[in-house]
DRENMARKOL-804852 format. One record per residue (C-alpha): x, y, z; residue in three letters. Coordinates in steps of 0.1 Angstrom, whole numbers, plus 5000, padded with zeros to 4 digits. Layout:
XYZALA
...
# end
This chain:
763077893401UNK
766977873395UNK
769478153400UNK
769778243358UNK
765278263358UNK
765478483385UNK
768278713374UNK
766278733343UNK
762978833362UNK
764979113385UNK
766179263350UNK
762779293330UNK
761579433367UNK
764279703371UNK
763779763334UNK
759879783334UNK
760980043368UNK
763480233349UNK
760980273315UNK
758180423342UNK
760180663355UNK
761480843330UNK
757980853316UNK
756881023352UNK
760181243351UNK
759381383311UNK
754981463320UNK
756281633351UNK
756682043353UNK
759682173362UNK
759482393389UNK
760982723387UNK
763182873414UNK
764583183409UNK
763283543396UNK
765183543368UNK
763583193355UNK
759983353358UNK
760783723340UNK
762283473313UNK
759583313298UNK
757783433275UNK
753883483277UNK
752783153257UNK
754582953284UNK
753583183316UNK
750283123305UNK
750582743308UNK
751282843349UNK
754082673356UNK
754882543392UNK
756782823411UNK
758782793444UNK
761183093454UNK
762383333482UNK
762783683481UNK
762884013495UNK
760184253492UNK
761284593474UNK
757684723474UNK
754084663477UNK
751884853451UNK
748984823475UNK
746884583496UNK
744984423458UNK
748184503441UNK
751584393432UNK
753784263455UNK
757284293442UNK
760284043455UNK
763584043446UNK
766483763448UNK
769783733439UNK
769283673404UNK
766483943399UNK
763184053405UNK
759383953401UNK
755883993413UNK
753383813433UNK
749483913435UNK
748284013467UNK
744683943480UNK
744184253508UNK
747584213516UNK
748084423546UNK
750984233568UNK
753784253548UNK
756584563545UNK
759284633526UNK
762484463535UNK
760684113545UNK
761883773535UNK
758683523522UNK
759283213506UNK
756383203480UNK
754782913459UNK
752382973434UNK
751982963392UNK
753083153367UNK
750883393345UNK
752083613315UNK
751483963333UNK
750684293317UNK
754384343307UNK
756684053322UNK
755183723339UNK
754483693372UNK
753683463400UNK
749983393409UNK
750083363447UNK
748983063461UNK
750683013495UNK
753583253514UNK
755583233543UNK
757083503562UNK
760983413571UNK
761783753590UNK
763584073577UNK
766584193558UNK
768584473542UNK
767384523505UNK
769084423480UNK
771784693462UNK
770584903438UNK
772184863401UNK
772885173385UNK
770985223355UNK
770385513327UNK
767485663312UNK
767585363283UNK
767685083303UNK
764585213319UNK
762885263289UNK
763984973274UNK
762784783308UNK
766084593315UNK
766084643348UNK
761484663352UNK
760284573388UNK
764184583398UNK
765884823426UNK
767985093402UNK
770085423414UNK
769785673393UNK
771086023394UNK
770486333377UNK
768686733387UNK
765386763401UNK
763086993378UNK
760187013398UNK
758086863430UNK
754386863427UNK
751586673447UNK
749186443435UNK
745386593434UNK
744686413463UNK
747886523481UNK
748986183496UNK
751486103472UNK
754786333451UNK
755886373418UNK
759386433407UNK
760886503377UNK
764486423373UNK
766186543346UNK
768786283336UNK
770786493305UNK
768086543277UNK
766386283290UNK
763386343320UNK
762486063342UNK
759186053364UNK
759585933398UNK
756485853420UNK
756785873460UNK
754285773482UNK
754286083506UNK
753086433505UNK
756186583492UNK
759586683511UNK
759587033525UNK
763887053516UNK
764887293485UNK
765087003459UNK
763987193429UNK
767787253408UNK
769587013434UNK
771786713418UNK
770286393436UNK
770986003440UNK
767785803439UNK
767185433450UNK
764085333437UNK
762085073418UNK
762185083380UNK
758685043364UNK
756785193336UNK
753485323318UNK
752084993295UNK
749484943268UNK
747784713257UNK
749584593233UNK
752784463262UNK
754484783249UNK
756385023279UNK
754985383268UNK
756785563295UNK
759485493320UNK
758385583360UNK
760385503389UNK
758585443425UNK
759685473460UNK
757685433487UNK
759385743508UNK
761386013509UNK
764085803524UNK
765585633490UNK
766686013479UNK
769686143487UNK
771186513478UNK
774486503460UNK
774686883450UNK
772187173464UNK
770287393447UNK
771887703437UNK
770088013452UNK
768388173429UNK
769888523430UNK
772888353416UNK
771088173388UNK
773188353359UNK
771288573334UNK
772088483297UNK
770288563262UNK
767488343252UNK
769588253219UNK
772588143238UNK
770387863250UNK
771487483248UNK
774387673224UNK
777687533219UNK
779987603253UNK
783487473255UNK
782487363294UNK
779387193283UNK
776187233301UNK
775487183339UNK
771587113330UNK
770987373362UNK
768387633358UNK
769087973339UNK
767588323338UNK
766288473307UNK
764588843305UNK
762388943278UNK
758889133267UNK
755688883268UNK
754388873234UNK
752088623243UNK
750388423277UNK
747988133275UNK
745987963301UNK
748087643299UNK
751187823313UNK
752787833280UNK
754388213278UNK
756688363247UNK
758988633251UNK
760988813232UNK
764688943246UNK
767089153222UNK
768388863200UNK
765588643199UNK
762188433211UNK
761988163230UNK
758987973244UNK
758687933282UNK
756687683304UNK
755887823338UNK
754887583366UNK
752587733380UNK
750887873356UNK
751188273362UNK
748588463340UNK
751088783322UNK
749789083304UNK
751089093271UNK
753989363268UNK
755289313304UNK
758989263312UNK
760088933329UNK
762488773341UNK
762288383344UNK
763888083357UNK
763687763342UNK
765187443327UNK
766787463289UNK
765387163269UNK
764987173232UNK
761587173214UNK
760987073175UNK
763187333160UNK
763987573191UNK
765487553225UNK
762887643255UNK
762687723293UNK
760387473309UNK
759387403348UNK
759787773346UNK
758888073370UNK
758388363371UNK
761388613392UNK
760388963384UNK
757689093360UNK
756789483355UNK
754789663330UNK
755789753294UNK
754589853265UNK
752789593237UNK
755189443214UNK
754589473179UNK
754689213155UNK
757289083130UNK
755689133092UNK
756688833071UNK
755888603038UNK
755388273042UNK
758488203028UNK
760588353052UNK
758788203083UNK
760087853067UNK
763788013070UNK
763087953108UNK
764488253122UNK
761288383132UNK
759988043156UNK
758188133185UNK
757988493178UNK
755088733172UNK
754888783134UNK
751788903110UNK
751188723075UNK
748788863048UNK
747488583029UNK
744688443009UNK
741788243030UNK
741787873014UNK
739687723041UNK
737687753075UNK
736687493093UNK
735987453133UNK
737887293162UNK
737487153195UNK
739487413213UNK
738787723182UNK
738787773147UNK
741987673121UNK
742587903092UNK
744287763065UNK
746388043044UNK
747988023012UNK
750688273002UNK
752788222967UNK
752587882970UNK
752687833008UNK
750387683030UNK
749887813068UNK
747787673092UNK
746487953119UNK
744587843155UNK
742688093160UNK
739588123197UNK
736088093186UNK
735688343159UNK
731388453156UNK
731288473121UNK
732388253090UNK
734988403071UNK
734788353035UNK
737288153009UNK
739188362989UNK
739188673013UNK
742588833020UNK
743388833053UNK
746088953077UNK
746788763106UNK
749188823138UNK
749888483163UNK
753088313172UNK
755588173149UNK
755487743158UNK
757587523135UNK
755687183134UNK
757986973117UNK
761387023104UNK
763986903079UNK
767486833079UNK
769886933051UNK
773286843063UNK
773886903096UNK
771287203094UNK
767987193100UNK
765087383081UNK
761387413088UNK
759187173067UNK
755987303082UNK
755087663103UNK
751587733124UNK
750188073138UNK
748788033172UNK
746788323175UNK
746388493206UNK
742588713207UNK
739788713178UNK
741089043167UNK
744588903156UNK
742588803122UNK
741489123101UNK
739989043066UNK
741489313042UNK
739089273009UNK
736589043006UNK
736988792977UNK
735788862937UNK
732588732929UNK
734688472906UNK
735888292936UNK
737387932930UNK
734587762942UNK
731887922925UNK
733987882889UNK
734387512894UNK
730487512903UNK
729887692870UNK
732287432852UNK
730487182868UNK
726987322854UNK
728387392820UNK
729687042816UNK
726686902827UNK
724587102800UNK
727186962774UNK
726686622784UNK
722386632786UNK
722786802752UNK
725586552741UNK
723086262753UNK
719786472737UNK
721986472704UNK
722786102698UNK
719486002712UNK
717786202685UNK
720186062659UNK
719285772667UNK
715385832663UNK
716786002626UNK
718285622621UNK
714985482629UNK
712685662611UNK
715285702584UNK
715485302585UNK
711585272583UNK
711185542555UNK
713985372537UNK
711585052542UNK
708285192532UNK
709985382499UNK
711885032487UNK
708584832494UNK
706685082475UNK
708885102441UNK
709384752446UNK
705484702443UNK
705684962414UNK
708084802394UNK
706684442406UNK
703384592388UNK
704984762357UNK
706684412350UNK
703184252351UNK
701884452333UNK
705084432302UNK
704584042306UNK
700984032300UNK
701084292280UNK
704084122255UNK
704683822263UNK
701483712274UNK
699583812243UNK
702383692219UNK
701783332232UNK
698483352230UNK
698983502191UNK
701083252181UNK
698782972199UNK
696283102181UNK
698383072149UNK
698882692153UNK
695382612157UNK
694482792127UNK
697382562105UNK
696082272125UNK
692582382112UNK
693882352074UNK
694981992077UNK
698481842078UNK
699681482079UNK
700181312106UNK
703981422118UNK
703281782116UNK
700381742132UNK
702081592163UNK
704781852161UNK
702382112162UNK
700581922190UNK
703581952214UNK
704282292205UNK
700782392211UNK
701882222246UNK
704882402253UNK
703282752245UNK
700182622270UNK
702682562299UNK
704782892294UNK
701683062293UNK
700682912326UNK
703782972336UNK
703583322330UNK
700183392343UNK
701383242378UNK
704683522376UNK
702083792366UNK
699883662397UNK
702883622415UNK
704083992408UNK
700684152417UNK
700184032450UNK
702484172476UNK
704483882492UNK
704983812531UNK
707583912550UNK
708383542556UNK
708383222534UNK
709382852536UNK
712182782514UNK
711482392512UNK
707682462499UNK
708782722473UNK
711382482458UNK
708382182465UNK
706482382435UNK
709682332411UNK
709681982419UNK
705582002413UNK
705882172377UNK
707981852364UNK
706481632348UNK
706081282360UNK
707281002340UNK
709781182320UNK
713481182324UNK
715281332340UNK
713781252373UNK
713381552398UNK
713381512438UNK
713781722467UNK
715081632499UNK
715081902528UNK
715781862564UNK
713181942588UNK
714682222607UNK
714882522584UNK
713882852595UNK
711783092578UNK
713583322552UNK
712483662542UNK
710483642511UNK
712983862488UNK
715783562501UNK
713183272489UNK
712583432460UNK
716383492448UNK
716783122461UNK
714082952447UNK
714983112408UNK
718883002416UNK
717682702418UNK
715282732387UNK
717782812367UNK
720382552377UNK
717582272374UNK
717082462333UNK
720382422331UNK
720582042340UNK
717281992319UNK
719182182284UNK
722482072289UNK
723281752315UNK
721481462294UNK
720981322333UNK
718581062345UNK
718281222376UNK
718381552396UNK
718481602431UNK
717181962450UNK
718981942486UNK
718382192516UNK
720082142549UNK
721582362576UNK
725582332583UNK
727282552611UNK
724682822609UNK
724882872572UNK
721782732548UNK
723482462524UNK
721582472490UNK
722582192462UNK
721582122430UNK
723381782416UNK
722681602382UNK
724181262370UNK
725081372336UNK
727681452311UNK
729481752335UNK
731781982322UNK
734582222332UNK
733882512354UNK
736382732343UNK
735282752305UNK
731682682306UNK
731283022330UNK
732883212308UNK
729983462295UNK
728683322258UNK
726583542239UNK
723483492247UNK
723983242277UNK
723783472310UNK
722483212336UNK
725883122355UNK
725983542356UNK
722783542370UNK
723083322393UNK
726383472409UNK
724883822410UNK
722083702430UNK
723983552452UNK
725883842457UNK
722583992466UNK
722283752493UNK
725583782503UNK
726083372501UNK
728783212480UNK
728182962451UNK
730282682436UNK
730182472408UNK
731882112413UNK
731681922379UNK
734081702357UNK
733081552321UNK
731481272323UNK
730481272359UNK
727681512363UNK
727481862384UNK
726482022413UNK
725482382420UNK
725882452460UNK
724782772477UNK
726482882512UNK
723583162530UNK
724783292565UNK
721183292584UNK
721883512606UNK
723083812577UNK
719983702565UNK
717883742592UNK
719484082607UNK
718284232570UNK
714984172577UNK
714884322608UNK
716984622591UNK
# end
């Protein structure tokens, strides 16, 4: 191969290398190196355990399963340990592992570590009450100073408890040690010590706690003052405005106990005011005794109490009476945490897990009272008098000041509630209950009521029924009986008559006029026996419209003009028998009509149905005329007439569509289903 072929094949090659490597480089982890590269990520990419390789100092070991916390130069993190039992605080490991997200901040899952020797720890960063809790510094070394409120041993005694009051704020430190024998209690302190927390579930820090694993990492700044010289103030000058501030030492406060519960919370009363105190340990008081306590301002909801209290001299007194107020007066909030007694009305009882609540209502105001187990069940509406401490449960601001929204009674004994009068026999409950009884007798009797109207409507509908049907069978029969009795017997006179002048003799073109009349007087006569017939029988509910207007077409006779036919569709419904009748003489009387006046060759009868209605028509061929003047009523000519009132009757429409000269047509609109819903009326 020549020198410019091989040059080629060296530059696909180192190009082919090249492409390959940066497709290794990009699928490859990075590996992470420092602390501050694992507490960066966030749990979606811990999770994906990323290589780690790092060395670090060990600040402290939770336990021999638990964390082991390392700190660089950058910051600090936490390996697993598996019975880790070698290791102490201030060694230097070199750990590889993975990452995982961690409870609170990502971690390293421990898979290898080496033990490089030991060290000095790394400084401590100062840090404040909010950067603990808002877990800057978590699983970090931190100084913090501030006064230590109280020491107190773990159940099990092999471990302390320290509160360290850091201005308002309280921070809890953990030691791992039975705790220190020195006078910390109201000493100012410097503490070097591992921030860490209280976390739920949700990655959230509850609580800020700070570890150490001895007494070593504390350090006294300021002694406790004795406490002889612990100064004596009023309870009401407590957390007030002083133009040297506040040292956040302990004070002494004297007062009258006006009330002691088992949880160590005690109220007292001095000359100006009364204040809540927490004693640690609890100290049981009789009620009326004169203290004098030592403890820790901090401000409550509303008020300002002593807490991490105890007690420096107590001796007997006489029971403290209590403050009578209105509900309205306890929201003013000059009465918090003092012994007051409220008459009110009982609203409501109901039990508790640690007693019974009364709730109180007093022109307008509702008070809740915790009262112990009472042994009987007070009733609603009594009015009751009931003594327990004053507790503001919620406040509002207006301004810079601050009013109560919401007071409480804690009650101290049973006896603290006395019922006064019982309630009225017309309590609330038992007038809504009779409300509730009378409006359901209205509505049964509101129901009874339109269910027997509508049994009236029934049987008023089927008397209605029975009383037509019978005076229509009345007056069907009293007009049988005026045709047969009139018009019957005049045909048959005057039939009667004809014969006899046919009996004389005539010629030959009387005689056949006298034939054809005697004709025409033996149809009307048949005609009129099949009405009579017709009006003596009681007709069917139901009829065929298309057969009743069949026997029109049957009655013409055949061979003569005009021509009559009938053409019906073969889906009609039944109609009630009144509707066929009222139909069947409309169409009667426009055939007559047609016969007297059209001079047509033909006639056509037409039934059909047409969006829902019945289409009735009755066309001739003939001479027509005009609508508008041939209506109009003539003497003696009421056939349009009748045919418009009936079918008003039906409630169906009619038109006539005729012009001279080319014929007319009579067509009749019935809604079915009017016509139907009468029948079932």
């Amino acid at each position: 191969m020549n020198a410019p072929g091989r040059n080629v094949v060296h530059r696909l090659c180192f190009c082919i290398v090249a492409i390959l490597g940066i497709s290794t480089a990009s699928g490859a982890e990075t590996t992470l190196t420092t602390a501050r590269e694992v507490r960066s990520l966030t749990p979606e990419a811990a999770v994906r355990r990323l290589p780690v390789e790092l060395q670090g100092t060990v600040v402290f070991i939770e336990g021999p399963n638990g964390a082991v916390v390392i700190q660089d130069e950058t910051a600090g993190t936490y390996f697993l340990g598996r019975n880790e039992r070698s290791l102490r605080v201030g060694d230097e490991v070199a750990v590889k592992g993975t990452t995982i997200p961690g409870s609170y901040l990502p971690g390293i899952e421990l898979i290898q570590y080496e033990k490089k020797g030991s060290k000095e720890l790394p400084p401590a960063v100062s840090a404040t009450y909010a950067d603990f809790a808002a877990g800057r510094y978590f699983f970090q070394r931190v100084a913090v100073e501030g006064i230590v409120q109280t020491v107190t041993a773990t159940p099990d005694e092999s471990r302390s408890i320290l509160l360290l009051a850091m201005g308002s704020d309280v921070l809890e430190v953990r030691i791992c040690a039975p705790p220190d024998e020195r006078l910390l209690v109201d000493s100012r302190v410097r503490i070097e010590c591992l921030a860490s927390g209280g976390i739920n579930q949700r990655r959230q820090l509850v609580q800020p706690i700070a570890w150490l694993h001895d007494w070593s990492g504390l350090q006294m700044l300021e002694p406790a003052p004795l406490e002889s010289a612990v100064p004596v103030i009023s309870g009401s000058r407590l957390l007030a405005f002083s133009a040297s501030g506040t040292d956040g030492h302990r004070v002494r406060v004297a007062g009258t106990v006006l009330a002691s519960y088992p949880d160590g919370q005690v109220f007292i009363r001095d000359e100006a005011t009364a204040l809540r105190v927490q004693l640690l340990p609890s100290t049981s008081l009789s009620i009326g005794a004169r203290i004098e306590v030592i403890g820790f301002p901090r401000m409550e909801r509303f008020s300002a109490s002593l807490v991490s209290a105890n007690v420096a001299r107590q001796e007997p007194g006489q029971s403290p009476s209590a403050v009578e107020v209105s509900a309205d007066e306890l929201l003013r909030g000059a009465h918090d945490n003092d012994l007051v007694a409220v008459t009110a009305v009982l609203s409501g009882h109901f039990r508790a897990e640690e007693g019974d609540v009364l709730v109180l209502q007093d022109h307008g105001r509702t008070i809740r009272a915790r009262v112990p187990p009472l042994d009987k069940e007070l009733p609603a509406g009594a009015r009751m008098r009931v003594t327990g401490i004053c507790m503001v449960e919620s406040n509002t601001a207006s301004g810079v000041e601050l009013r109560p929204r919401s007071v409480s009674l804690r009650c101290r004994v049973a006896d603290d509630v006395t019922m006064l009068d019982t309630p009225g026999w017309w309590t609330t409950q038992r007038l809504v209950l009779a409300v509730g009884v009378l409006l359901l007798v209205v509505m049964l009797a509101s129901l009874w009521i339109v269910a027997l109207r509508q049994q009236v409507r029934r049987q008023t509908r089927v008397l209605r029924r029975q009383i037509e049907h019978e005076a229509t069978l009345e007056e069907r029969q009293r007009i049988a009986r005026e045709f047969h009795d009139t018009l019957e017997q005049g045909l048959t006179g005057l039939a009667l008559r004809i014969e006899g002048v046919q009996a004389r003799g005539i010629d030959e073109k009387n005689g056949q006029l006298l034939r054809a009349s005697r004709r025409l007087i033996s149809q009307m006569q048949a005609e009129t026996r099949s009405l009579v017939s017709e009006l003596r029988e009681p007709a069917p509910e139901l009829a065929d419209i298309a057969a009743a207007l069949r026997t029109i077409v049957e009655e013409h006779p055949c061979g003569c003009d005009p021509a009559l036919t009938l053409k019906a569709s073969a889906t009609l419904p039944p109609l009630p028998s009144l509707t066929v009748h009222h139909l069947r003489m409309i169409a009667r009387e426009a055939v007559t009509n047609a016969l007297k006046h059209a001079h047509a060759r033909h006639i056509y009868l037409t039934l059909e149905m047409e969006e829902g209605h019945l289409r009735m028509a009755v066309a001739d061929d003939g001479c027509g005329f005009d609508p508008a003047t041939a209506r109009r009523a003539q003497a003696g000519h009421f056939g349009c007439i009748g045919i418009e009132e009936r079918c008003e009757k039906l409630n169906a429409t009619v038109r006539w569509h005729s012009t001279p000269g080319q014929g007319t047509t009579v067509e009749i609109a019935l809604p079915l289903e009017i016509s139907l819903a009468s029948l079932s009326a």
